[in-house]
C-alpha positions, 0 to 999 in steps of 0.5 A: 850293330846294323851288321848284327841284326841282319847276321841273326835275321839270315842265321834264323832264316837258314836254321829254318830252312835247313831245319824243314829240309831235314825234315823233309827227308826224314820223312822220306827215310821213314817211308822207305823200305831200303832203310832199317830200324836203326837209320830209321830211329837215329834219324828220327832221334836227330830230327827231333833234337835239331829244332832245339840245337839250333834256337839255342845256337841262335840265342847264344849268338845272339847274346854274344854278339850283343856282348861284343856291341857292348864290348866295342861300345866300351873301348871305342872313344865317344864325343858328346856330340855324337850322342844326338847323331847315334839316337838318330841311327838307334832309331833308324836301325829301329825301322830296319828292326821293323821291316826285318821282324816283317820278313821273318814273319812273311818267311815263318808265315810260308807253306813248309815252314810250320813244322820246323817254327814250332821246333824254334820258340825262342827264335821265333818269339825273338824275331817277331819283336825284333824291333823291341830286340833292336832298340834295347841292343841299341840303347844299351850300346848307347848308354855303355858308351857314353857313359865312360868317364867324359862321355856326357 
């Protein structure tokens, strides 16, 4: 699960940035006189619906990765012993939840970056309660595997 949250904190960090640099160059594409309408407008066109691609790609991964945690949560054999130790990791990964919400919030908060966060609401709602994102992951785990026959 720790690889998890970290996988999504890179995906969303890179979909921003690549998302501002296309941004960027758009903007230098409408300001150039070499272009025609037609790049122009395709550009323009695509720009605008990279945003949205890409928070809908990351929520996907995000519920699919959560899938598999859950998956591999069911398969695995789980000792009633293990339950106290796996809280304990659940809430230390929730401290790793907080200060990764905290770099996604110095990252979004950046100069250059504003335009391509308002394109991304759901990643960006998502990774500034990462912590709450975190825990429920964590628990669900926890309950999905401990609950199977002999789990408790």
């Amino acid at each position: 699960m720790a690889f998890v949250i970290v996988i999504l904190l890179v995906l969303a960090i890179i979909t921003l940035a690549l998302t501002s640099f296309q941004s960027d160059i758009n903007d230098m594409i409408q300001g150039s006189e070499l272009m025609d309408n037609t790049s122009k407008v395709q550009m323009q066109n695509q720009t605008d619906a990279t945003g949205s691609v890409f928070d809908a790609g990351i929520m996907i991964v995000l519920v699919i990765m959560w899938l598999l945690c859950l998956g591999l949560a069911y398969n695995s054999g789980s000792s009633p012993l293990l339950f106290v130790v796996a809280i304990f990791i659940i809430v230390a990964l929730g401290f790793a939840g907080m200060m990764l919400s905290n770099t996604w919030d110095a990252v979004s908060s950046s100069d250059g970056f504003e335009d391509a966060l308002s394109d991304m609401p759901m990643t960006n709602y998502v990774l500034q309660y990462y912590l709450v994102y975190v825990l429920v992951v964590g628990f669900t785990t926890l309950l999905v595997a401990f609950s199977q026959r002999g789990g408790f």
